[in-house]
C-alpha positions as CSV (number, residue, x, y, z in Angstrom):
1,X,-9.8,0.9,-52.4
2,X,-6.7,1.1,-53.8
3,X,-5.8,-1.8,-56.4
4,X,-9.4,-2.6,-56.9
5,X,-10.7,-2.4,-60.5
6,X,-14.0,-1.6,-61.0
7,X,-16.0,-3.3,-63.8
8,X,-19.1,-2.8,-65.5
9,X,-21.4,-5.7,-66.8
10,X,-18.7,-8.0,-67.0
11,X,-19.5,-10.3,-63.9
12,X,-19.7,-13.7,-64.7
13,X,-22.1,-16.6,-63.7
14,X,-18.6,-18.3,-61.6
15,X,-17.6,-15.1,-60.1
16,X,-21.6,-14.8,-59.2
17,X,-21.7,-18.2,-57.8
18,X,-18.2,-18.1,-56.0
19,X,-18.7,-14.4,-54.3
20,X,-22.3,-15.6,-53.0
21,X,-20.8,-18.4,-51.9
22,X,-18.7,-16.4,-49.2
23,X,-21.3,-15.0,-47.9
24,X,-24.4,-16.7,-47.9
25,X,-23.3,-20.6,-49.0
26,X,-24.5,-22.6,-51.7
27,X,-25.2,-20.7,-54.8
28,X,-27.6,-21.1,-57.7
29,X,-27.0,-23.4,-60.8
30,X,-24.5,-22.6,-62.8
31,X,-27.5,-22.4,-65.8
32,X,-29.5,-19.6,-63.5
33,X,-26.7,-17.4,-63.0
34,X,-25.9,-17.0,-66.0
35,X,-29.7,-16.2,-67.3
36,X,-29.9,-13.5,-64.3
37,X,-26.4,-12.0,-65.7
38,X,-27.7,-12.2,-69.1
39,X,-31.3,-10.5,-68.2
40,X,-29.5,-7.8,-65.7
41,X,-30.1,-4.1,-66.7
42,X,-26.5,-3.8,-64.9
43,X,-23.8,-5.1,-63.0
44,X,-20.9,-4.1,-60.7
45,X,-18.3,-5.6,-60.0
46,X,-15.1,-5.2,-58.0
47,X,-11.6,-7.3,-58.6
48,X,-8.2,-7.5,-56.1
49,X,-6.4,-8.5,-59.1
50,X,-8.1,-11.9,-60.4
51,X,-10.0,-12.2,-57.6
52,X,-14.1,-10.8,-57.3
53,X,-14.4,-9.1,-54.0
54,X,-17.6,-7.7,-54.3
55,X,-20.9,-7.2,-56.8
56,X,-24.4,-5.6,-57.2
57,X,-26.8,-5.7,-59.5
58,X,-30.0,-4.1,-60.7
59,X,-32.8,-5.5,-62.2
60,X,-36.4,-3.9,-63.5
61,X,-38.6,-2.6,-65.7
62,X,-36.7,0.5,-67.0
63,X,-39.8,2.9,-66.6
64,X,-41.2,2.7,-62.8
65,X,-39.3,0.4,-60.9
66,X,-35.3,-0.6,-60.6
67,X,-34.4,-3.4,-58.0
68,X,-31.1,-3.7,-56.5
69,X,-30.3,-7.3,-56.1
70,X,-26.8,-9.3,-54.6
71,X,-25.6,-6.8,-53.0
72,X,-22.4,-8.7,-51.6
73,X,-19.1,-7.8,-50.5
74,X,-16.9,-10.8,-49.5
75,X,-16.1,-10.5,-45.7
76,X,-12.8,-9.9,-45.1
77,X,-12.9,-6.4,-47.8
78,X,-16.2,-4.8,-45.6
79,X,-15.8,-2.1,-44.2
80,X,-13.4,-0.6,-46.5
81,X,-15.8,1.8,-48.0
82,X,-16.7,-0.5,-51.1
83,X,-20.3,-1.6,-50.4
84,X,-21.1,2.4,-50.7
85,X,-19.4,2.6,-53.7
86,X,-21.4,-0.5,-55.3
87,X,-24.8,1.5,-54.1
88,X,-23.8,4.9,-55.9
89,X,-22.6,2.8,-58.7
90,X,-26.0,1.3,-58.9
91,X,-28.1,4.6,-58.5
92,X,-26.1,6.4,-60.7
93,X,-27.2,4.1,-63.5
94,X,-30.6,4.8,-62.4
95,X,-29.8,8.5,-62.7
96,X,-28.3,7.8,-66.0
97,X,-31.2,5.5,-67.3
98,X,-34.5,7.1,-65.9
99,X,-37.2,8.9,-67.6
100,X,-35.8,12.4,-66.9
101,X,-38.1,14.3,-64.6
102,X,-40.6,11.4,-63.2
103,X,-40.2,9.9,-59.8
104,X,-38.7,6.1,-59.8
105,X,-38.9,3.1,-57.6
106,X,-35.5,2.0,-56.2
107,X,-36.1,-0.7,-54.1
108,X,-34.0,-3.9,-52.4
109,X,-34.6,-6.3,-49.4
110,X,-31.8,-6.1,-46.6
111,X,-31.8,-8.3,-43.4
112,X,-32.5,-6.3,-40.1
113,X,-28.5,-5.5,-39.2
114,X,-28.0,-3.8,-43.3
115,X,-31.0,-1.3,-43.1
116,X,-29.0,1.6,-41.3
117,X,-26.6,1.0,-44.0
118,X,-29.2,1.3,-46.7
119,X,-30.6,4.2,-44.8
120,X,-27.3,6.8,-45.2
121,X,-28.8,6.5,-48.7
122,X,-32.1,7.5,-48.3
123,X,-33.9,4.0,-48.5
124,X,-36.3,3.6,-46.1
125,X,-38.4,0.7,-45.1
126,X,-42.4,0.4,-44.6
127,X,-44.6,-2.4,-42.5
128,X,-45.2,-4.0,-45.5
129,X,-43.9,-7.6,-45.3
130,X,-41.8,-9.7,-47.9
131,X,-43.1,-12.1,-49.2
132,X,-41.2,-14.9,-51.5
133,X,-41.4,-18.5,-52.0
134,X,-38.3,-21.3,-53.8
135,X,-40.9,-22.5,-56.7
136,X,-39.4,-25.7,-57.9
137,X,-39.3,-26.0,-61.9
138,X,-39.7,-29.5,-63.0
């Protein structure tokens, strides 16, 4: 990871857009993104220079339950260790953040080929089924 720079809530709504982009094609409106960034408890981010590479964020309550959300790392800089280094970025926050003492709810949604990545960290997954709908504003 040599020459990456690591920032901390400084992703932007275009770097959002333009990193989900590589991975999993057309992004939100430019308007959305930046709401999420703006109502983000915190975001990672990883630069090659100029360019974003990689991002994670986590959203929640603050008290009982952090969510870890756009978790991407563009494709051709996996497996170069940074993916795990955006996950303890994210849980050490958590650490950092949480009510000292209580048990917390650290959860995320992975497709079927990221959950043994997820599980190295401890996440594990129940029977209990996702469920999610696009509701259209007018």
């Amino acid at each position: 990871m040599e020459g990456l720079v690591i920032k901390h809530n400084e992703l932007k709504a275009e770097e959002f857009i333009e990193l989900w982009e590589t991975v999993w094609g057309q992004g939100p409106s430019l308007e959305q993104t930046r709401l999420a960034m703006e109502n983000t408890l915190f975001r990672v981010s990883v630069f090659d220079g100029d360019k974003i590479v990689a991002m994670a964020r986590v959203i929640g309550d603050k008290g009982l339950d952090y969510y870890i959300k756009d978790v991407i790392v563009r494709p051709e800089y996996q497996s170069r260790g940074i993916g795990r280094m955006l996950i303890e970025e994210l849980l050490e926050y958590v650490q950092d953040n949480g009510v000292s003492g209580t048990d917390i709810f650290v959860e995320l949604c992975a497709v079927p080929d990221k959950i043994p990545f997820y599980e190295k960290f401890g996440f594990d997954f129940n029977e209990a089924k996702r469920l999610k709908m696009f509701y259209h504003v007018k």
